[in-house]
C-alpha positions as a Markdown table, in Angstrom:
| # | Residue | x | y | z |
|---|---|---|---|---|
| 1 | Unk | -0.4 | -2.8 | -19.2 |
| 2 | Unk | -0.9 | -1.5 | -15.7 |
| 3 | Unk | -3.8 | 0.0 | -13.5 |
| 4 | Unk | -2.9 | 2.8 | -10.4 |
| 5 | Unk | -5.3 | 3.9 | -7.7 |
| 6 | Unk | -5.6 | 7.5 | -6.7 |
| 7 | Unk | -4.1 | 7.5 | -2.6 |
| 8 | Unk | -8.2 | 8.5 | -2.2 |
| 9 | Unk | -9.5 | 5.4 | -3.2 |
| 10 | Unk | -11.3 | 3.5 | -1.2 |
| 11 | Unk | -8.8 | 0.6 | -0.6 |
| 12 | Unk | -5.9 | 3.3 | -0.6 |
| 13 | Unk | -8.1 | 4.9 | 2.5 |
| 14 | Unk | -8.3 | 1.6 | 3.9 |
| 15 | Unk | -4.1 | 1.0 | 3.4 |
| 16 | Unk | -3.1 | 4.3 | 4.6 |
| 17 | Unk | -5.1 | 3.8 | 7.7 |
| 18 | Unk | -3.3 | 0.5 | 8.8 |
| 19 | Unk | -0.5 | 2.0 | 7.7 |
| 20 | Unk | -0.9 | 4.9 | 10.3 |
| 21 | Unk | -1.3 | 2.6 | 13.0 |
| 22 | Unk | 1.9 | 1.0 | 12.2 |
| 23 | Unk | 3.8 | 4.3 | 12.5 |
| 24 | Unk | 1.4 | 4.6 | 15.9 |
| 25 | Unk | 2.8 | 1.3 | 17.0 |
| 26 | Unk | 6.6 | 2.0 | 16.7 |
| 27 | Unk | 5.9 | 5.7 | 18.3 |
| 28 | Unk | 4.5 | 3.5 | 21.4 |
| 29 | Unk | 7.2 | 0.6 | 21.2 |
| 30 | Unk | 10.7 | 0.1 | 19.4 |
| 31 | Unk | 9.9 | -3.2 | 18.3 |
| 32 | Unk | 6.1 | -4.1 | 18.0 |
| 33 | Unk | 3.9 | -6.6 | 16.4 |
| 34 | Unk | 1.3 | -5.5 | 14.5 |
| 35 | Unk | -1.2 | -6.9 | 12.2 |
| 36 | Unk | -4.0 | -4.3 | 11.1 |
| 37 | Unk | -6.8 | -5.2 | 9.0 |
| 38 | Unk | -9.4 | -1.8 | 7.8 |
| 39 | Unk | -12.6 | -2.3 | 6.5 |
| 40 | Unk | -14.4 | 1.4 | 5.5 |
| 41 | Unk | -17.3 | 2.2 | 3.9 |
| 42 | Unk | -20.5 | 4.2 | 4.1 |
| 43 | Unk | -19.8 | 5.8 | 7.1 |
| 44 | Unk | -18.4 | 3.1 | 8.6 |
| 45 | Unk | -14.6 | 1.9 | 9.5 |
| 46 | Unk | -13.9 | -1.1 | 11.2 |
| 47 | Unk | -10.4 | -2.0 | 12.4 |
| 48 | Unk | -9.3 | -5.4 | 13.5 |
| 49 | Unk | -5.6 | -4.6 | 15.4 |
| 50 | Unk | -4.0 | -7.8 | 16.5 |
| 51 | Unk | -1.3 | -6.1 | 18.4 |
| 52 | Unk | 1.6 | -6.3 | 21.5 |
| 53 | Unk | 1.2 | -2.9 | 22.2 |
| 54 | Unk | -1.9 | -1.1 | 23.7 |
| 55 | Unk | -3.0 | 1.8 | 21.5 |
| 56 | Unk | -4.5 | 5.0 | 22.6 |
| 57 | Unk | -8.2 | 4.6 | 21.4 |
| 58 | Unk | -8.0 | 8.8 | 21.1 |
| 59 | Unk | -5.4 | 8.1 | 19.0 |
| 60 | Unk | -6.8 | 5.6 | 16.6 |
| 61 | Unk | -10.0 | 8.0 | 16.5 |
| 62 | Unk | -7.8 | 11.1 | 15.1 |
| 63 | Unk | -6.5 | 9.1 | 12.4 |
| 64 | Unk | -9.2 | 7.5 | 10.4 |
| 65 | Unk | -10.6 | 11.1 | 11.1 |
| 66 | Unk | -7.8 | 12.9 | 10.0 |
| 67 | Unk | -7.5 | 10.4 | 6.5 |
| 68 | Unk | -11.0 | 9.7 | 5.9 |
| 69 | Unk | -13.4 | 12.2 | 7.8 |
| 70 | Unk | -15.7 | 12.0 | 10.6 |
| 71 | Unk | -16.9 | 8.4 | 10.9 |
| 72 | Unk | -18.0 | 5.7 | 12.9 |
| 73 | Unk | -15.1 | 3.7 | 14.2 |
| 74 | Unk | -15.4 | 0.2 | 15.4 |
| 75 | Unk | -12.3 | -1.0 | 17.0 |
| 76 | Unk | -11.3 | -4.1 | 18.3 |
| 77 | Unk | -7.5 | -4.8 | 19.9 |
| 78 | Unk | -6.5 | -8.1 | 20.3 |
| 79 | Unk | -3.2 | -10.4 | 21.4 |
| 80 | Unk | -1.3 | -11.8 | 18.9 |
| 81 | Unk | -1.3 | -15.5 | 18.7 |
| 82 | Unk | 0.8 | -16.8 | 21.7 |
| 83 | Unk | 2.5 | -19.5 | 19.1 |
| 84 | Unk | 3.5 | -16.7 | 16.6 |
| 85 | Unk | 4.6 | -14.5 | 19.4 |
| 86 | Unk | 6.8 | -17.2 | 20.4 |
| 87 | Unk | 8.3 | -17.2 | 17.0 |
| 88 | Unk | 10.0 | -14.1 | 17.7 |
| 89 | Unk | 10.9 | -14.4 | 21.2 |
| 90 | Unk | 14.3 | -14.8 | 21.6 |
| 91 | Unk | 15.8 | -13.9 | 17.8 |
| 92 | Unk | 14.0 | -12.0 | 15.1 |
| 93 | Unk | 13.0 | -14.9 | 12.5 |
| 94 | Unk | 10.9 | -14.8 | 9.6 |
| 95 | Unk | 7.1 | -14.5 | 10.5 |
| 96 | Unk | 5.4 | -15.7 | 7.1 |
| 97 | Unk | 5.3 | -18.5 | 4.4 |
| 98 | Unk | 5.0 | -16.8 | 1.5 |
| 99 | Unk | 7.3 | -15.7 | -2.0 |
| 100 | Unk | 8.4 | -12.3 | -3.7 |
| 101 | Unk | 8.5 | -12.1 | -7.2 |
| 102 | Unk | 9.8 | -8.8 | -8.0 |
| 103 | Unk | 10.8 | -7.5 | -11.6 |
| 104 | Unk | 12.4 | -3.8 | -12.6 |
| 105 | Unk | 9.3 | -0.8 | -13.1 |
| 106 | Unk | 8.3 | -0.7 | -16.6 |
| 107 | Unk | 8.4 | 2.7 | -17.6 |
| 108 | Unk | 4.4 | 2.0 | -18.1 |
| 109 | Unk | 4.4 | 2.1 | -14.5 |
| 110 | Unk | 6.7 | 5.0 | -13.7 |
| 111 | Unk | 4.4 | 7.3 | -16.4 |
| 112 | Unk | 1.7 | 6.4 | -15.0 |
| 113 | Unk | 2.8 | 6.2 | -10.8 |
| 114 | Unk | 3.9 | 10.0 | -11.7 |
| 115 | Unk | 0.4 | 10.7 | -13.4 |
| 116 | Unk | -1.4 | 9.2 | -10.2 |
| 117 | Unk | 0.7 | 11.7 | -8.0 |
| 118 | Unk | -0.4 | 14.8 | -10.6 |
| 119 | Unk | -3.6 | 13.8 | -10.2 |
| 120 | Unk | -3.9 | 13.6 | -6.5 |
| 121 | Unk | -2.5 | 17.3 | -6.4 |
| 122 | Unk | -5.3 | 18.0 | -8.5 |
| 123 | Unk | -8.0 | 16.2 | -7.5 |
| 124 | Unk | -7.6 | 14.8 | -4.4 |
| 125 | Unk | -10.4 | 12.2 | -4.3 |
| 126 | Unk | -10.9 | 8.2 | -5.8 |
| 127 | Unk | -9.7 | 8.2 | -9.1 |
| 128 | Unk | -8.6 | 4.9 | -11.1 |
| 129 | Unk | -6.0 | 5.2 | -14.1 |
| 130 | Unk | -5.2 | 2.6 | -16.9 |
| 131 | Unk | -2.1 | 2.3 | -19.0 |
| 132 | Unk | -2.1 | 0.4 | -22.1 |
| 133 | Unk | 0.9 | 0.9 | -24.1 |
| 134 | Unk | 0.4 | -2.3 | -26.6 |
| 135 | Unk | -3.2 | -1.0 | -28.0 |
| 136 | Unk | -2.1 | 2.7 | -27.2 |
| 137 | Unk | -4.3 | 3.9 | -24.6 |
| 138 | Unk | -5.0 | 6.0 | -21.5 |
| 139 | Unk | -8.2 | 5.5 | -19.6 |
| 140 | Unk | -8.6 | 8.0 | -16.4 |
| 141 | Unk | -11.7 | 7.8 | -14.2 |
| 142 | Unk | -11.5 | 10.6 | -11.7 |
| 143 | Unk | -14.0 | 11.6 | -9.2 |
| 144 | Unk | -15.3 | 14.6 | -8.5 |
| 145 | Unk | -13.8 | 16.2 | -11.7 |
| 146 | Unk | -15.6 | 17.8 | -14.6 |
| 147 | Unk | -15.0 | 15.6 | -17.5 |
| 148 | Unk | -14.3 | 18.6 | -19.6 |
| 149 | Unk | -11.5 | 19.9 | -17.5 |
| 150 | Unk | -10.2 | 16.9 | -17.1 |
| 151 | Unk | -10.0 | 15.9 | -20.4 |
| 152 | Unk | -8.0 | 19.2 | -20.9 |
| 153 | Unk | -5.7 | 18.4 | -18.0 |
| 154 | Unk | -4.9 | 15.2 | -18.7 |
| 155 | Unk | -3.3 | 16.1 | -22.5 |
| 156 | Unk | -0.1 | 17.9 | -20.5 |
| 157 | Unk | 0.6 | 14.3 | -19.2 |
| 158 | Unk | -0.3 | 12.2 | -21.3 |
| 159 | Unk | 1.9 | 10.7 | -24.3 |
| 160 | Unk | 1.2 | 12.2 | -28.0 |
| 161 | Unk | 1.0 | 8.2 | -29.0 |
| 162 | Unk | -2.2 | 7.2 | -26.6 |
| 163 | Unk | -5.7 | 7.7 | -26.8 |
| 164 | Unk | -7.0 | 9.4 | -24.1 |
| 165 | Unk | -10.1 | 8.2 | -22.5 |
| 166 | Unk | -11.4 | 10.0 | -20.3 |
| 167 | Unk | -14.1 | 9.4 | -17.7 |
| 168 | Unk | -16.0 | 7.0 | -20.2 |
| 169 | Unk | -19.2 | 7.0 | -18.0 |
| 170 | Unk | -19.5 | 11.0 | -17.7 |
| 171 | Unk | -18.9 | 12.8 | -14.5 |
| 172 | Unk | -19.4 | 10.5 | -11.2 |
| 173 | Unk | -18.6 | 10.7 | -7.4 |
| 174 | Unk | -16.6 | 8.4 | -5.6 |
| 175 | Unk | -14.8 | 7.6 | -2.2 |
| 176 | Unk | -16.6 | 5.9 | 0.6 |
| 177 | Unk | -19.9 | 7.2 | 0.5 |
| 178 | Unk | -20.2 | 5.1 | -2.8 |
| 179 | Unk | -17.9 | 2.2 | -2.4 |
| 180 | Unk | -16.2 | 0.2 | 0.2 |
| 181 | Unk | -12.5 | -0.2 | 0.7 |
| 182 | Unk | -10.1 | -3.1 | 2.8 |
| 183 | Unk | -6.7 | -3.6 | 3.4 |
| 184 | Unk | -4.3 | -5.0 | 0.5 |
| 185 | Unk | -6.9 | -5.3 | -2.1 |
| 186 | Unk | -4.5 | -2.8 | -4.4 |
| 187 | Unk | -1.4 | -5.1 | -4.5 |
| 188 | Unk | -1.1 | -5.1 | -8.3 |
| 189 | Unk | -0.9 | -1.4 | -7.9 |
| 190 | Unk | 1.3 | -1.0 | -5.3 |
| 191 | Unk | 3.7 | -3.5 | -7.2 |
| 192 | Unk | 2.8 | -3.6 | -10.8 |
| 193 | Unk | 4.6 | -7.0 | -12.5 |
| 194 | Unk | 5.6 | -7.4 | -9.5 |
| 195 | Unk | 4.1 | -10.5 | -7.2 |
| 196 | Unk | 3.7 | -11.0 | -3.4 |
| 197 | Unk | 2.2 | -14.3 | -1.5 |
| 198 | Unk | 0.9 | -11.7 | 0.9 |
| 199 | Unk | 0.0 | -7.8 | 1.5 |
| 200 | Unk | 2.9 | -5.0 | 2.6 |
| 201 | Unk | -0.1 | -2.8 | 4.6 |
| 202 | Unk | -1.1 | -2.6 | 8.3 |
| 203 | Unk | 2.1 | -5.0 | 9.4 |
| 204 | Unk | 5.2 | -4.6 | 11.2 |
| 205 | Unk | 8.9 | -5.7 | 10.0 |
| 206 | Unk | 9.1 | -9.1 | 11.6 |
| 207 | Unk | 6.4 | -9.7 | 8.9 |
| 208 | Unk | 8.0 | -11.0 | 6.1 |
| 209 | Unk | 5.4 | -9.8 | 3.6 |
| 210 | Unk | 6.6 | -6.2 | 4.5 |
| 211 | Unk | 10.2 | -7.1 | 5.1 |
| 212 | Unk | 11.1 | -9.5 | 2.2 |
| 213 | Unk | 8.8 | -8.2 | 0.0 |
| 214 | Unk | 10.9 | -4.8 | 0.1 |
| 215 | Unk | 14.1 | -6.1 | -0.2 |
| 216 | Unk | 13.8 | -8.4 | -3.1 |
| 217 | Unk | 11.8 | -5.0 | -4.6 |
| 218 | Unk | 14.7 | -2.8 | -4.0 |
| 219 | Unk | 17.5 | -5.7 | -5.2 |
| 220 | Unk | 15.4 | -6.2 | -8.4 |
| 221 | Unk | 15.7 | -2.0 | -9.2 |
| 222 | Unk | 19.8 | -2.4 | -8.3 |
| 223 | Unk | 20.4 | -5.1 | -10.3 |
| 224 | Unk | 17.6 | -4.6 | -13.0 |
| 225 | Unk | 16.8 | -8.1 | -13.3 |
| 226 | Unk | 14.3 | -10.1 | -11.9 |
| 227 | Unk | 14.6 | -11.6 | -8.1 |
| 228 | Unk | 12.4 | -14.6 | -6.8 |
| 229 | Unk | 12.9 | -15.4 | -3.0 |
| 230 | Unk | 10.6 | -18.2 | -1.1 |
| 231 | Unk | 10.4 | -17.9 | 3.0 |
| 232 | Unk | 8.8 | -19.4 | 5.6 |
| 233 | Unk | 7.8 | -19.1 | 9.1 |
| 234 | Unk | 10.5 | -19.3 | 11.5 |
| 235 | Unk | 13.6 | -18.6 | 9.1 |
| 236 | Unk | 16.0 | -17.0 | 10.4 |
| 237 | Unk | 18.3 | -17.0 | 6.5 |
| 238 | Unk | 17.0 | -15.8 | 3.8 |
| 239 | Unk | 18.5 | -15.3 | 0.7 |
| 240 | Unk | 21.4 | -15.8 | 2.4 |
| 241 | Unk | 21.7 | -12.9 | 4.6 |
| 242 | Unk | 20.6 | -13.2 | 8.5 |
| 243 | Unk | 17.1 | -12.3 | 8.5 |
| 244 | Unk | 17.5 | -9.3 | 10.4 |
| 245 | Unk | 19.8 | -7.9 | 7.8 |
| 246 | Unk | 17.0 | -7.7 | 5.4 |
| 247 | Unk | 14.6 | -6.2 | 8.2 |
| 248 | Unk | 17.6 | -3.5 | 8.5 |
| 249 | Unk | 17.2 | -2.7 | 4.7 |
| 250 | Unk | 12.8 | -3.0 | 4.6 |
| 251 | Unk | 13.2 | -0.3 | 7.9 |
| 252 | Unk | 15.6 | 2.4 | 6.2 |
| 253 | Unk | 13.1 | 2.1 | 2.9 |
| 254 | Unk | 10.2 | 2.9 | 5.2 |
| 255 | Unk | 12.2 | 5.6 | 7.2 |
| 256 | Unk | 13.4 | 7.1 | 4.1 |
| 257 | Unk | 10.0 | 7.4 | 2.9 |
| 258 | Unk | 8.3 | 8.5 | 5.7 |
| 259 | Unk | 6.7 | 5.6 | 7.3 |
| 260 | Unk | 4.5 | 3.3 | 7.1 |
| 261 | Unk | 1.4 | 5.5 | 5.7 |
| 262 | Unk | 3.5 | 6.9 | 3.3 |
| 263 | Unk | 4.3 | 3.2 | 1.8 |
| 264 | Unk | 0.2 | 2.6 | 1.6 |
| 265 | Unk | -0.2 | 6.0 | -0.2 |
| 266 | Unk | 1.4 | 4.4 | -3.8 |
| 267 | Unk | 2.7 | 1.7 | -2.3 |
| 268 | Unk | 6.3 | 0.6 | -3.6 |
| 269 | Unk | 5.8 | 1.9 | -7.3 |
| 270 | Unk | 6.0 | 5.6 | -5.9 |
């Protein structure tokens, strides 16, 4: 069983955001901290950037207008904790207490991940999508889309076996007129089976939620069994590798992809 978010939902908008002000970060300074948190919502985004890099407010501005439309921005910088910033002074060490659970894709998660992306072609706006394979059913809620249609569009995708249920509520409007989104509410479906002790969004690579989080993802696809790996602030080994050996795999992943607002469109179940 597993539930994906359209990249236009309201926590997605809220992800990809942060995630754009990552990318904005390391286009100011080779090796920032960052820690973004988005709220957005009727109108409204606030953004909370505890940062060691001073960000062009023009900048910030063109992006939540460029991913969520003309709103009213709120936006507070602030200095990372002097204590934490010490952390990472003179070596890179782990900057979180946390674990990574991380377990192979189902291939309920791959069908449906690939659906999300159809969909977003489609549709681009908040849509939610539930696969069940055990009691054999599909259930899509998409904004913005004429049930009819959509129940038409949906039978390409969808597997002769399910039960497609479409829009059970009738036709509805979404985004963030209607709902509110934050950062790193949409864990379970960025990661599916998966499990985090913290979110991958709006945070640099010395942040071992991003970081570790990624490489025990990527070592649990190679070896197609499950990895479990604990850290904790101030580590500089972690699963026996230096930690900025596994910084150095988390930053090809994120430069293969695209960046960081690429990882917060489908997180790392793309």
């Amino acid at each position: 069983m597993f539930e994906k978010v359209s990249m236009y939902h309201p926590d997605k908008v809220a992800d990809r955001i942060a995630g754009a002000i990552v990318d904005l970060a390391y286009s100011v300074d080779a090796d920032p901290r960052v820690a973004v948190e988005v709220l957005i919502g009727h109108g409204n985004c606030h953004i909370i950037n505890e940062t060691s890099v001073k960000l062009p407010i023009q900048d910030i501005l063109s992006i939540v207008k460029r991913i969520a439309g003309p709103l009213t921005v709120d936006y507070v910088e602030v200095p990372q904790d002097i204590h934490l910033a010490n952390n990472q002074a003179k070596k890179l060490r782990c900057g979180d207490n946390g674990i990574a659970k991380c377990v192979p894709a189902t291939s309920e998660e791959k069908h449906l991940t690939s659906l999300a992306r159809v969909l977003d072609k489609k549709y681009p706006s908040d849509g939610k999508y539930l696969l069940d394979e055990v009691h054999n059913k599909l259930i899509v809620c998409q904004s913005n889309a004429k049930t009819t249609s959509l129940k038409r569009y949906i039978k390409r995708y969808s597997r002769p076996t399910l039960t497609n249920i479409i829009n059970p509520l009738g036709d509805w409007s979404g985004g963030t007129d209607v709902d509110c989104g934050a950062t790193n509410r949409k864990i379970g479906s960025d990661l599916g089976d998966s499990a985090t002790g913290g979110g991958l969004h709006g945070k640099d690579f010395s942040k071992a939620d991003v970081s570790v989080q990624i490489y025990a993802w990527l070592k649990a696809q190679d070896l197609n069994a499950p990895v479990e790996i604990s850290y904790a602030i101030g580590d500089d080994t972690i699963d026996n590798k230096p930690y900025d050996q596994i910084v150095e795999v988390a930053k090809d992943y994120i430069h293969y992809i695209g960046g960081f607002e690429k990882l917060a469109e489908y997180g790392l179940l793309r």
